[in-house]
Structures are given as structure tokens and as C-alpha cells.
C-alpha positions in Angstrom: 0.0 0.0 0.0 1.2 3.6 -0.8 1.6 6.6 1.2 -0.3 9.7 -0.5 1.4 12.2 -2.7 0.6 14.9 -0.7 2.9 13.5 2.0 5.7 12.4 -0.2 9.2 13.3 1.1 7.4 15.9 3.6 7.4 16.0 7.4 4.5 15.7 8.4 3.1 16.4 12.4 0.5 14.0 14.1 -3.0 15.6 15.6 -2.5 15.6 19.2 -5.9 16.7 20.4 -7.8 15.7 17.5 -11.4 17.5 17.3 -14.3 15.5 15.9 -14.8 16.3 12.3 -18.8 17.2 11.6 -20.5 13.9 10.2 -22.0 13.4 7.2 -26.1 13.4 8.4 -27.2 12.0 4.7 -26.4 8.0 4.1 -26.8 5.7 1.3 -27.3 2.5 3.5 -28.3 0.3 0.6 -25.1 1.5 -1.6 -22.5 1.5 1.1 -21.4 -1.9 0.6 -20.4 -1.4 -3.2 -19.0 2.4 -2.2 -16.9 0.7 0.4 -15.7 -2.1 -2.1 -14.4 0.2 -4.5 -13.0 2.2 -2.1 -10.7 -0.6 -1.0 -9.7 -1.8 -3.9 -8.6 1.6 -4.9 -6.3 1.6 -2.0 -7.5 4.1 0.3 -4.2 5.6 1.2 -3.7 6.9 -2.0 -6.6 6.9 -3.3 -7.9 9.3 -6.4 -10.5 12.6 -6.2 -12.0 10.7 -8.8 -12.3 7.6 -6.7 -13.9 10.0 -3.6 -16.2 11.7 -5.6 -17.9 8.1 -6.9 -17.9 7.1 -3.6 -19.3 10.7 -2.3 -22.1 10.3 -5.4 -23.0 6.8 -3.9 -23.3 7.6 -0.5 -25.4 10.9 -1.3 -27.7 8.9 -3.7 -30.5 7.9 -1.9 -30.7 11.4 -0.7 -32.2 9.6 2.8 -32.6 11.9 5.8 -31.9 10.3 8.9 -33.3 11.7 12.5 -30.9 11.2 15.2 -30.4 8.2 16.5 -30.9 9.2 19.7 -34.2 10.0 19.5 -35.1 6.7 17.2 -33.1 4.5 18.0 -34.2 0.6 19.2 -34.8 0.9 22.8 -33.9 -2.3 23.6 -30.8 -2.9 20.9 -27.9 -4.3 23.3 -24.7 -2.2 23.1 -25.7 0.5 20.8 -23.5 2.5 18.9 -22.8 4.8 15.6 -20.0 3.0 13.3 -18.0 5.6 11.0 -15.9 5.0 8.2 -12.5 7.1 7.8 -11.9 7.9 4.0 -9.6 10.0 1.6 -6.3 9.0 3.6 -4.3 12.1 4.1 -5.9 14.1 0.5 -7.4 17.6 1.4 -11.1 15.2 0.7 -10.2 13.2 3.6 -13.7 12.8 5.9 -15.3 10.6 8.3 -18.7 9.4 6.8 -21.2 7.3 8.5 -21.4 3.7 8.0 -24.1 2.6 10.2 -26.8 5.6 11.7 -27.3 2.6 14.4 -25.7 -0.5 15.1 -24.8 -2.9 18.3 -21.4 -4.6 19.3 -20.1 -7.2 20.9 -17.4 -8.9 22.1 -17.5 -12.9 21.2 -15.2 -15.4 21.7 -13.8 -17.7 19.3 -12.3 -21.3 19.0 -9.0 -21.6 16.8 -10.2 -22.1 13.2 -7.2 -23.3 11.1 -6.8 -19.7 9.6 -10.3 -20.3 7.7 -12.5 -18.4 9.6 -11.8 -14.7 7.8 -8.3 -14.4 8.6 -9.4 -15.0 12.3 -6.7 -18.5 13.0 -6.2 -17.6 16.8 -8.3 -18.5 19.7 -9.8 -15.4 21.8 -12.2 -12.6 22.3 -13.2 -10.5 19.0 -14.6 -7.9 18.2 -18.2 -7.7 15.8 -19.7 -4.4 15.1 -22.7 -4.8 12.9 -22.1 -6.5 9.4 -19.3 -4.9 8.4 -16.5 -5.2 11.2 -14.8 -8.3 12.6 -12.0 -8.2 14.0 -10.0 -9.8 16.9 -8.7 -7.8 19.8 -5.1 -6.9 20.2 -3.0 -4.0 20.0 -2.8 -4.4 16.1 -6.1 -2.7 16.1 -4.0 0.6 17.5 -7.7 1.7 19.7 -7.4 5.0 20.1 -10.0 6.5 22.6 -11.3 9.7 23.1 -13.3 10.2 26.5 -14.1 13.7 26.3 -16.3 12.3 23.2 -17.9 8.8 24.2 -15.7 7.7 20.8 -13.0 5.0 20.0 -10.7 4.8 17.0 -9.4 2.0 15.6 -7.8 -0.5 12.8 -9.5 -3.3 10.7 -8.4 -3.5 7.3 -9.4 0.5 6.9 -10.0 3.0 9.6 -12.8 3.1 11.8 -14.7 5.1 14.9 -17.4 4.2 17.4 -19.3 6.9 18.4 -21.0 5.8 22.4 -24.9 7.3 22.8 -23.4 7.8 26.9 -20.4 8.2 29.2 -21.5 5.0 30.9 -21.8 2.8 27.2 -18.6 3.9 26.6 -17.0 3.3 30.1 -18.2 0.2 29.7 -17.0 -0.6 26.5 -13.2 0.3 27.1 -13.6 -2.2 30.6 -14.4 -5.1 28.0 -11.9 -4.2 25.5 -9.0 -4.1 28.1 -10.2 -7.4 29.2 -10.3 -9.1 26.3 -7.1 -7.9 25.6 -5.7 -8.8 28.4 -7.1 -12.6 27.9 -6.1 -12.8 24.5 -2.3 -11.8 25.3 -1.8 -14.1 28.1 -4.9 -16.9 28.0 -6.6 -16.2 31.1 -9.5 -14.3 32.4 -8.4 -10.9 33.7 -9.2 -11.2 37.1 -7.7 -9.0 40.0 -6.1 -12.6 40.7 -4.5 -13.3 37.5 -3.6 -9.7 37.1 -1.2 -10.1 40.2 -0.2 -13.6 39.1 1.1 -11.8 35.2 2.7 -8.6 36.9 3.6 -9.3 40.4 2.1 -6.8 43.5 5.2 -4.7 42.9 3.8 -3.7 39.2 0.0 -3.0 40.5 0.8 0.5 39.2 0.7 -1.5 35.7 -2.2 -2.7 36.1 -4.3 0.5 37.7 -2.2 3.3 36.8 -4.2 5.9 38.5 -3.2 4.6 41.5 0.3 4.5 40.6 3.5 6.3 42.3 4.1 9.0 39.3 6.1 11.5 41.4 9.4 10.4 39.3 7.9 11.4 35.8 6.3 14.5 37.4 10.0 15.5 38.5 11.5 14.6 35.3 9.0 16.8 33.8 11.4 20.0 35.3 14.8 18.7 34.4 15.7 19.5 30.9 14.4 22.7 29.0 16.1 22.0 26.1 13.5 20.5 23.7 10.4 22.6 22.6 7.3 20.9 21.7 6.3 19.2 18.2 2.7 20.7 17.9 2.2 22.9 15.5 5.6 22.9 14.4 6.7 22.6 10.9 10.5 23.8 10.9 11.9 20.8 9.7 14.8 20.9 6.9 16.5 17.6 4.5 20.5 19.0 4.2 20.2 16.7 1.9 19.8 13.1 -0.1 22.2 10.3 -1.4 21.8 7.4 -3.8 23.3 4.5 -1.7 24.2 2.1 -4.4 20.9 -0.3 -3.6 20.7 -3.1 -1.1 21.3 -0.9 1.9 21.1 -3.4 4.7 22.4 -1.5 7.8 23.6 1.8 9.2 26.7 2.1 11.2 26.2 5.3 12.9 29.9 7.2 14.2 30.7 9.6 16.6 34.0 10.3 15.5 34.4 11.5 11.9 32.7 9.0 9.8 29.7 6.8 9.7 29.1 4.0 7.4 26.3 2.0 5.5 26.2 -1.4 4.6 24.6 -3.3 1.5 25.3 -5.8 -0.9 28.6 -4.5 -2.1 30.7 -3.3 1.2 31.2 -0.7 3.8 30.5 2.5 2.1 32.4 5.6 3.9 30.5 8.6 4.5 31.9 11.9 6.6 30.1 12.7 9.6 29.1 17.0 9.4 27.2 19.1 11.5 24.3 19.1 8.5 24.4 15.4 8.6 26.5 12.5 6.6 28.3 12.8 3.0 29.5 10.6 1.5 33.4 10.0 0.7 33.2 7.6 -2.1 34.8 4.7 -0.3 33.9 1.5 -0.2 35.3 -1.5 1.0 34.3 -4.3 -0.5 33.9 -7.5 0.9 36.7 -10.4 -0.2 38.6 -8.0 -2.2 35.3 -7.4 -4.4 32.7 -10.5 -4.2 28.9 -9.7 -3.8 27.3 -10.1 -0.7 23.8 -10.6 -1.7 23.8 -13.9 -0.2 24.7 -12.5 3.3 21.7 -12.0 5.6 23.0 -9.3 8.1 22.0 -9.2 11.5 23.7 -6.6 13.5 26.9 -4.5 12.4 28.9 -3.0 15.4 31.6 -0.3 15.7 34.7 -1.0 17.4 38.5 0.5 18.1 37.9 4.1 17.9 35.7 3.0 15.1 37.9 2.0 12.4 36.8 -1.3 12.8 33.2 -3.1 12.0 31.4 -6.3 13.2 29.5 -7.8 10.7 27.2 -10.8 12.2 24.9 -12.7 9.9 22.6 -15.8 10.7 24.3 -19.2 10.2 21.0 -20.7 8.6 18.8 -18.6 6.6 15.5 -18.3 8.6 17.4 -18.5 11.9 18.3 -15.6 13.6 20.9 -17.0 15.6 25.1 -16.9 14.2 28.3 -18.7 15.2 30.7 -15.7 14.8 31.3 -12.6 13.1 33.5 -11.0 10.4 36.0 -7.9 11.4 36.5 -5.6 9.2 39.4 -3.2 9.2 38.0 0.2 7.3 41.8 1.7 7.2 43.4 -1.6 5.5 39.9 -2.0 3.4 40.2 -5.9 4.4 38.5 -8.6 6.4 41.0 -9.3 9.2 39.2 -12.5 10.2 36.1 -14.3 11.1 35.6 -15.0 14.3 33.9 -18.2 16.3 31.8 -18.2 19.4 32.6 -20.9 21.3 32.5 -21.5 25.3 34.5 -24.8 26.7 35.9 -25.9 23.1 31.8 -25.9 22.7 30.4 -24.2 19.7 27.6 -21.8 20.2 25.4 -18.7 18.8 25.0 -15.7 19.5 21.3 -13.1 18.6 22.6 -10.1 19.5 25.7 -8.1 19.8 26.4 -4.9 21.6 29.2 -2.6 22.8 30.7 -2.4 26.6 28.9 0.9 27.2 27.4 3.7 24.9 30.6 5.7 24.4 32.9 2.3 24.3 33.3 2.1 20.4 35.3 5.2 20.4 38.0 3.7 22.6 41.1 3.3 20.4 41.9 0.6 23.1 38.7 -1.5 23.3 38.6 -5.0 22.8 35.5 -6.4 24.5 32.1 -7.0 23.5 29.0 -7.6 24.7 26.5 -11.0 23.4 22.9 -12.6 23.4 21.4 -15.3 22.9 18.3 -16.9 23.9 19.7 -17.9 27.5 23.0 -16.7 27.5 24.3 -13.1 28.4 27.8 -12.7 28.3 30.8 -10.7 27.2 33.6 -11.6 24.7 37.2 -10.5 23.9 39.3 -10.7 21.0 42.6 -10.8 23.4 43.7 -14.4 24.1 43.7 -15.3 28.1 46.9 -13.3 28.5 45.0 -10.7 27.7 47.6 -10.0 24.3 45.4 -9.3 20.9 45.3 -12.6 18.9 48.1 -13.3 16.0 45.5 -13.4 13.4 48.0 -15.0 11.1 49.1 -18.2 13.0 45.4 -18.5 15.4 44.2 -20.3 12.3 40.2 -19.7 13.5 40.3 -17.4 16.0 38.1 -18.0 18.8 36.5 -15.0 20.3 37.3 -15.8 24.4 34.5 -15.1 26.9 35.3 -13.4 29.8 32.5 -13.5 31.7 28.6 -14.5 31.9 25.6 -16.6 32.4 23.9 -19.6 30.5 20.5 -19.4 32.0 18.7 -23.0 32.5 15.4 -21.6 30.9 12.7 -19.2 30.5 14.5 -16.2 29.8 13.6 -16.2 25.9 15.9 -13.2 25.4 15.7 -11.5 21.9 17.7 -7.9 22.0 20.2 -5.7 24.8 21.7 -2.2 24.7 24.0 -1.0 28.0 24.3 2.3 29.6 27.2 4.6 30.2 28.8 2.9 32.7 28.1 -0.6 31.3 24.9 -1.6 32.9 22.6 -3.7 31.0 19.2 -3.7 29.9 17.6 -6.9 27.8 14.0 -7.7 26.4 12.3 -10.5 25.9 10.1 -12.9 23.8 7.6 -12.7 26.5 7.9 -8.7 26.2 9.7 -8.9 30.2 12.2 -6.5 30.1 15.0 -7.3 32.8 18.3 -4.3 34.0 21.7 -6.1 35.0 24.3 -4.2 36.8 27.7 -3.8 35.6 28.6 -5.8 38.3 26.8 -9.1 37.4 25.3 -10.9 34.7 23.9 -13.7 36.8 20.8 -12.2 38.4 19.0 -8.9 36.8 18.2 -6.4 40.1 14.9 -5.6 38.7 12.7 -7.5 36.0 9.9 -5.5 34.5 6.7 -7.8 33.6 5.8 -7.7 29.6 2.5 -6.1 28.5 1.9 -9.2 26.4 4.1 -8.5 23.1 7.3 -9.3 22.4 10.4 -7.1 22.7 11.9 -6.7 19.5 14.5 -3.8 20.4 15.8 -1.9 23.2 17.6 1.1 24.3 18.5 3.1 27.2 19.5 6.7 28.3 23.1 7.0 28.9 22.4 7.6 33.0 20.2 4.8 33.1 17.2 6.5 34.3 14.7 5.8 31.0 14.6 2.1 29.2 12.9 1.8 25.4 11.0 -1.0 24.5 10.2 -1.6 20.9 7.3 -3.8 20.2 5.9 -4.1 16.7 2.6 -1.7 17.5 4.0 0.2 20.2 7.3 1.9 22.3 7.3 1.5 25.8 9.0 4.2 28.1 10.3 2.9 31.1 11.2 5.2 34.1 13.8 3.4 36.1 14.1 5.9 39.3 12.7 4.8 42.3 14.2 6.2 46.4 14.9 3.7 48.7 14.2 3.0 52.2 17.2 5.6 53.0 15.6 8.8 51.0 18.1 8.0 48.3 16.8 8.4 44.8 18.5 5.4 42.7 17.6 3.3 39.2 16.7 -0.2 38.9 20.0 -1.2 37.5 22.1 -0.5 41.0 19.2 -1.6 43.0 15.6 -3.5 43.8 12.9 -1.2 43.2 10.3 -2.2 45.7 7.2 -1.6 45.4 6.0 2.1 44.4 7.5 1.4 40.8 6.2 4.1 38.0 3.7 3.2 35.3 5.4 3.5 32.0 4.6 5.4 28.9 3.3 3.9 25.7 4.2 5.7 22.5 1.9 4.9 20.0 0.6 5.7 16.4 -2.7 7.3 15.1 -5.1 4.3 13.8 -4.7 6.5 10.3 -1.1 7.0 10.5 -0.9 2.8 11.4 -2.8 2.5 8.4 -1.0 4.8 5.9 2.4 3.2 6.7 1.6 0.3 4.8 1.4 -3.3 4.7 5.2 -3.8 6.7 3.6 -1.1 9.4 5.2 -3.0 12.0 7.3 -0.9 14.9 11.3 -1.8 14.9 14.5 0.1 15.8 13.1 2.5 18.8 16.1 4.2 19.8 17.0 7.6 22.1 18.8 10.3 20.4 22.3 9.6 20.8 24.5 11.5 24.1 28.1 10.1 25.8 28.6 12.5 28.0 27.4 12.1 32.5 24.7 15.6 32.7 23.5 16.2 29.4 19.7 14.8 28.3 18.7 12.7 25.1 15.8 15.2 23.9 14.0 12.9 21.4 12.9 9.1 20.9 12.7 7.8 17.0 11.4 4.8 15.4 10.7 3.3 11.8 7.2 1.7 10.8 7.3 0.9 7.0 7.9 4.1 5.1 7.9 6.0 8.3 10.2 7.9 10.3 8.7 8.6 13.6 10.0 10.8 16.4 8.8 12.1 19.4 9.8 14.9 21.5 11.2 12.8 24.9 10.5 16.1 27.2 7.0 16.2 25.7 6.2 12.5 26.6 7.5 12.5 30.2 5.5 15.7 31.0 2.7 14.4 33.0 0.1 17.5 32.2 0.7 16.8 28.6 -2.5 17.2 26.2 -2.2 13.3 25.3 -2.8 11.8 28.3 -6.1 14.2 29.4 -9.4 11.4 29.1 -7.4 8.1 28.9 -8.1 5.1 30.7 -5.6 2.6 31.5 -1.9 3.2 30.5 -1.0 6.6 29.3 -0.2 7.4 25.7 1.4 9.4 23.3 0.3 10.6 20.1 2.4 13.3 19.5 5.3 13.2 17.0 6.8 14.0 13.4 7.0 11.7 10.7 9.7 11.6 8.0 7.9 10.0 5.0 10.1 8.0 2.6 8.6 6.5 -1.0 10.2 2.9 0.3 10.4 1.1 3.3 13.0 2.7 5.4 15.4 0.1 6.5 16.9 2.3 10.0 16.5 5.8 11.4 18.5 7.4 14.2 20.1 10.5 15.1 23.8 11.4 15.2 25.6 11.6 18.1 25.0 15.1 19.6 28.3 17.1 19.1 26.6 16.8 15.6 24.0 19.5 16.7 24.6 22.9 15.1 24.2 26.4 16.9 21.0 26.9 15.6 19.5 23.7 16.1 19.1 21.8 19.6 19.6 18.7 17.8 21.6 16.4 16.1 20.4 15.8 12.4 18.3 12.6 11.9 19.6 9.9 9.4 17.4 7.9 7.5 18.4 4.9 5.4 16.2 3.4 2.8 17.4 0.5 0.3 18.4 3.0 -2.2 18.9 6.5 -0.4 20.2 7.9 2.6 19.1 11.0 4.0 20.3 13.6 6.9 17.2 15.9 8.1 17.1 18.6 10.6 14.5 18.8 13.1 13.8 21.9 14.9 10.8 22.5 17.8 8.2 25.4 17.3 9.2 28.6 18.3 13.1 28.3 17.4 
């Protein structure tokens, strides 16, 4: 699915207290089916005026008044509710239009149907509205509610809204949603009970977050001043746009002088400027000048004042798991080697690599490095046990040596890592639990924060520890890791247990339109913080990539406890504030350059965004500077 023209290489800012649109009053009920249809097929993303105007002409057909439904409405119809219909995408025509004057929901569960039952091949609680929506609850649906007007927004295969005839009907509603999430994610009735069975009486905040301790986001909310809201701000600038050579298959941000991007050829060179990257028209190419089309890459990492890079690939194709890693050399222009993992002359694999801390890769010096795999945690070095750097020349296959770690019996499921400044570390999980390790052990994590029923497929963390990101393919998760112990000392879940008064965390989400105009691939993946090394100063923005979308957030905006968002929301709070960076292809990684990058005039570091085929650097600046 396309992204609309008017949005094409634009930046573009998301509604953060949207208004309800006036509704169409008129309703061709007998055409809508056939209006719908076409509408669909068209694509409705990008669809044509031509394509709304037959759709418009269908709908105003029949020319049939209806009287509110209020006042005619059945009496006795069980859930009653108003069902709206989102069309036009992002086009100056866009408009909600009414589907159904008068309709009823409900919430039905389902036996497992073998993937025949409309798509519909897991076992739970979905949702029906009327004929014409079926869907089955999760956070694919990206539900969007509104309390201030009785309404919910949400996801099935086009954009939809239910409009609630009172406060109590829609009250309501939202309690049966959240339980039927909550069932389908982790297969059992959400009872007070099982709630403390999932997230422990520590995380009750989770659970009810209105009667969770927030005092550590309202304190962060006074700490930085650096960042200036995103609404209603526009002031964003592209420095400027490469051709990348095609099969761009990972960026290899620097903090030094260069960065680098890697695709089917080699390591491509580019200089790192206060405007963003440029490109130096090196390339090393891999085995003195063989294609690497065939290589799957997982995870490239930066290493000895960065003129080295980590290439790791999966061993099988379809596993995501390797047994070592090439190192490239960029001075030489050669692989040096390709390392093994091994552990007790035992071969193993490795998911996920990561440096020592987040200013380690600029250490001239640094040898060590940090791995994952499903159970394991650990940390490798390329020196031999005498600590000397291996002879490369007579260690026939080097063996990388680990230093230190823990193979964990089971249950751990881990699937990504990132460590602070000073080395501690952070790790998610399959069963979305995310888990902060000192820097003084491995073996136990000091606190262990329950999942929200999706997996972890990334994670970051501020260089002082005090905020962990969770990337989940519909959602980020912002976790605030301060907590004061029994001595009045205000400390972070990495150096201690947190006890009980534990924070509620953030979820940063998409509109259910902007879900829907990413595309088909408009899954959440590479959440990171903007990128600090330095004990005092603040990461000011979050960014992630959803299909062709580059999406960041101002980080002082979502901390802010009185911000706009979160005014009317039940349950966990929300953002929906950001700027997208729109691409015309699926943007392969986003993230911003390390902040000495940030110009005089601009608070921030430029944003770079990788696609297949280009690479782009883009300056974003708040309203009002």
C-alpha cells in the first residue's frame, strides 16, 4: 500500500488533540457496501479525487434523511453505537462518513479455526460491530479513545470510529476491550487474581495506573528545558539526499568523523558534518570485491575508535541466531578475520551483539564486547587469556574468548540488549519482560519489569540509566527506572531492587490513520533515544521506523505528566504526538547522530534515514526556534 502524494518526502506532524470532524447526516445505507468495495480496492491511502467523488455520489444517492439516533433509536438494541468509516487517507477530501446511523457490538469469543474463519486463525475474544466489522482484539487494532467524546478509533483492514450514545456505554465498552485484551495476550481471564499472578504486586501501578507512584515522571518533567514541543511545528529541513548504491542493509552510525552503511557491495564511507553524513566515495568491498547478496545481516557493530566493523549474519537462513562474526578493518579496506563463538571448546550462537557501554566504540583501546542469545548473556574479547590481541596470522580460526557471563537454565527467551554509560545492562524479551543487569553481574538482573503481552523486538536506554525503550511491533514502551529507597536516596533499577512504588510506563503509539497509511510492513522496529556520551546532558528525542515512516517524538514532551495526550485516557497513558519523516520505500533504519553533531542553531543532532536505495540527513527543529 502507498503513502499519499501529498505527504511524499514531507514532514508531516500528528493531531494531538484531534477534534471531531462534523459527520455526514445524509447515508446511502443500501449502496455503502459497493461504495466501500471500491473504495478498498482503490487503496484508500492513496486513493484518487476521482475515486472519492464516486464514492461521495454513492453515498449521497439515496438522498435519505436520517433523525438522530438518539431519539429513534431501538430501545432495547444491546450495546448500541454509531459506526464511522475514515476515507480519503491524508488528500485535502479526507472525511469521516457514517457507516451505520445505528448498530450494536459485541465482544465474542472464538475457538481456533485453522486460519479459515476470515483471517481469524487464533483462539480469543473479537470484536463484531454490525455486518461490516470483525476483528480480533489486540494491539494491532491501534484503539485510540477519546473520553471527552464517548468515541474509540481503531484498525480493521481501513480506519474506523465508534461513536457511544453515553459516558456510561462507553466506560463500559473500554472495561471489556481491556479485558479481552488482556485474555487474549496471556490466556486467562483478567481477574484482580491473575492480574497479580502476570505482573507481580510490585507492578500494581501496571495494572491501575491511576493509583500509581508517578512523582518520578512529574519530577523529570522540570529537568531538561532544552527541547520545545512538536505541535504545531513545521520547521523541519532535509540538508540533503544520497543514492546509496541499492541493497542498503544496515547503518553504522559514528561519533567520530565518519559513519558508514552497509549493502550488498561493502562498507560505504561517508563523513560525519554538522548538517548530517556525506558521502566520501569509499567502499570497502567485501573479499577484495565478491557480492554479498547472499549475506543475511544481522547486527553491524563499531569498534576500536571505530575504524573497525562487526559484521554478524545468521548461520542458517531463517534463523536468527550466528556462530561468529567477520571484522572488518576500514583503514586496511580488508577482512581481518572471522571470528567463532565458542564457550569450553563448545560451539555456540549468538542473537545479538552490543558494545561495553554507549561511548565504548570510540575507545582506540577497546577489545571487548558484549553478546545474546536466547539464554546466554555474556561478554567476549578478542585478546587471548593473556590478555595479548590474537596473531591473526598463526590462530588459524580465532576463537573470540568469553570473559565473563551466564547460561541461564530456561525461561529467559531473550531477543535484544543495549548497555548504559557505565556498562549496565538492559535486555528484552520474547515474552515482552524486560530485565536491568548491573555492571557488576550478569547472573541475576536487580529488577525485571513484567511484559504487556508483546514481544520485545529492540531496546535502548539513556546513557544515565534512568529511562529504558521497548520496541514492540505496534508500540514503544517508556520505562522510568528511578525509584528512592528506604534511606531517601533516589536510585535506578539497574544499581538496586525497586520495591514496590515502581512508576507506570509510557506507551508511545501511532494514530489508527497513520498505522494504516504506513503500509502493509507497518510493524514498529529500531526504537532508539537520540544519541548522548557524556554524564549531565539529556537525550531530547525518541525515533522509530514503521514501513515508510520515520517517527520521532519529542522525549521532554512525553515525560510531561500534564501533557494534552494523556487528558481522558483510561488505563496506561499514551502518546500521540510526534513528526513523521515520509520515505517513498520502506525505510530500513533511522537514528540521530551523536550530539556534538548538533549545530548552533539547532538543539539537535540531524536525523539519518536509510532506505534501500537512499540515505538522507534531516534537521529537526521545535516550534518557536
Amino acid at each position: 500500500m502507498g503513502t499519499s502524494q501529498s505527504h511524499e518526502g514531507g514532514i508531516i506532524d500528528s493531531d494531538c488533540e484531534e477534534e471531531e470532524e462534523e459527520e455526514e447526516e445524509e447515508e446511502a445505507e443500501e449502496q455503502y457496501d459497493d461504495a466501500l468495495g471500491d473504495h478498498q480496492k482503490s487503496g484508500s491511502s492513496s486513493g484518487t479525487h476521482k475515486g472519492l467523488d464516486e464514492i461521495d455520489a454513492k453515498l449521497k444517492s439515496l438522498k435519505l434523511k436520517y433523525s438522530s439516533y438518539q431519539q429513534q433509536g431501538n430501545p432495547n438494541l444491546k450495546n448500541p453505537v454509531k459506526l464511522l468509516l475514515h476515507i480519503g487517507g491524508n488528500t485535502p477530501k479526507a472525511k469521516w462518513v457514517i457507516s451505520e446511523t445505528l448498530t450494536s457490538y459485541d465482544f465474542v469469543k472464538t475457538a481456533k479455526t485453522n486460519g479459515n474463519d476470515d483471517e481469524l486463525d487464533s483462539a480469543g475474544w473479537v470484536l463484531e460491530v454490525g455486518s461490516k466489522v470483525r476483528v480480533r482484539v489486540s494491539t494491532e487494532m491501534q484503539m485510540k479513545m477519546f473520553g471527552d467524546q464517548r468515541r474509540v478509533d481503531f484498525v480493521d483492514k481501513a480506519v474506523w470510529a465508534l461513536k457511544f450514545l453515553s459516558d456510561y456505554e462507553y466506560r463500559n465498552f473500554v472495561t471489556l476491550f481491556q479485558n479481552c485484551l488482556f485474555e487474549n495476550a496471556y490466556g486467562m481471564e483478567a481477574s484482580e487474581e491473575n492480574k497479580v499472578k502476570v505482573y507481580g504486586k510490585e507492578f500494581i501501578g501496571w495494572v491501575k495506573p491511576e493509583v500509581a507512584d508517578d512523582s518520578m515522571w512529574e519530577d523529570a518533567k522540570d529537568h531538561s528545558t532544552d527541547s520545545a514541543p512538536f505541535k504545531g511545528s513545521r520547521g523541519s529541513i532535509e540538508e540533503f539526499e544520497e543514492a546509496a548504491n541499492g541493497g542498503v542493509r544496515s547503518l553504522a552510525l559514528g561519533a567520530l568523523d565518519n559513519s558508514f552503511l552497509v549493502n550488498d557491495i561493502g562498507v560505504h564511507v561517508y563523513r560525519n558534518l554538522n548538517r548530517g553524513i556525506n558521502g566520501k566515495g569509499i567502499c570497502v568491498k567485501y573479499d577484495g570485491g565478491g557480492n554479498a547478496s547472499n549475506l543475511t545481516l544481522k547486527k553491524t557493530l563499531l569498534m576500536r575508535a571505530e575504524t573497525n566493523i562487526m559484521l554478524m549474519s545468521p548461520a542458517n537462513k531463517g534463523k536468527p541466531n550466528a556462530t561468529g562474526l567477520k571484522q572488518v578493518d576500514i583503514e586496511t579496506g580488508k577482512i581481518v578475520t572471522e571470528w567463532k563463538f565458542e564457550k569450553d571448546g563448545t560451539d555456540i550462537t549468538m542473537r545479538d551483539i552490543t558494545t561495553d557501554n554507549k561511548g565504548s566504540q570510540m575507545d582506540p583501546s577497546e577489545s571487548t564486547f558484549l553478546g545474546l542469545n536466547d539464554k546466554i548473556l555474556c561478554q567476549w574479547d578478542m585478546r587471548d587469556k593473556k590478555g595479548m590481541v590474537q596473531d591473526i596470522a598463526t590462530s588459524g580460526s580465532p576463537v573470540l574468548h568469553w570473559t565473563q557471563g551466564h547460561q541461564f537454565s530456561r525461561g529467559t527467551n531473550f531477543q535484544c540488549f543495549a548497555s548504559t554509560g557505565d556498562g549496565s545492562i538492559v535486555v528484552g524479551s520474547l515474552d515482552g519482560k524486560i530485565r536491568l543487569y548491573s555492571k557488576a553481574s550478569m547472573r541475576q538482573a536487580k529488577t525485571a519489569f513484567p511484559g504487556l503481552g508483546s514481544p520485545i523486538t529492540q531496546v535502548d536506554v539513556t546513557y544515565d540509566g534512568k529511562w529504558v525503550l521497548g520496541t514492540t511491533d505496534t508500540y514503544l514502551i517508556l520505562i522510568c527506572t528511578l525509584f528512592t529507597d528506604k534511606d531517601g536516596r533516589t536510585k535506578t533499577g539497574f544499581t538496586g531492587r525497586m520495591g514496590n512504588r515502581i512508576p507506570a510506563p509510557r506507551l508511545l503509539k501511532l494514530t489508527p490513520l497513520d498505522s494504516h497509511l504506513a503500509g502493509n510492513d507497518n510493524k514498529f522496529h529500531g526504537g532508539h533515544f537520540s544519541w548522548v556520551t557524556e554524564s549531565g546532558k539529556q537525550e531530547r528525542h525518541v525515533v522509530a521506523t514503521v514501513g515508510k515512516f520515520s517517527v520521532v517524538w519529542d522525549f521532554q514532551q512525553v515525560k510531561n505528566t500534564s501533557h494534552g495526550c494523556y487528558r481522558n485516557q483510561q488505563g496506561l497513558k499514551s502518546c500521540y504526538c510526534y513528526k513523521i519523516v515520509l520515505k517513498d520505500e520502506s525505510i530500513v533504519e533511522s537514528r540521530f547522530m551523536h550530539d556534538k553533531y548538533a549545530g548552533s542553531d539547532l538543539p539537535e543532532a540531524p536525523l539519518i534515514v536509510a532506505t534501500p536505495l537512499k540515505v538522507s540527513s534531516i534537521s529537526l527543529s521545535g516550534s518557536g526556534r
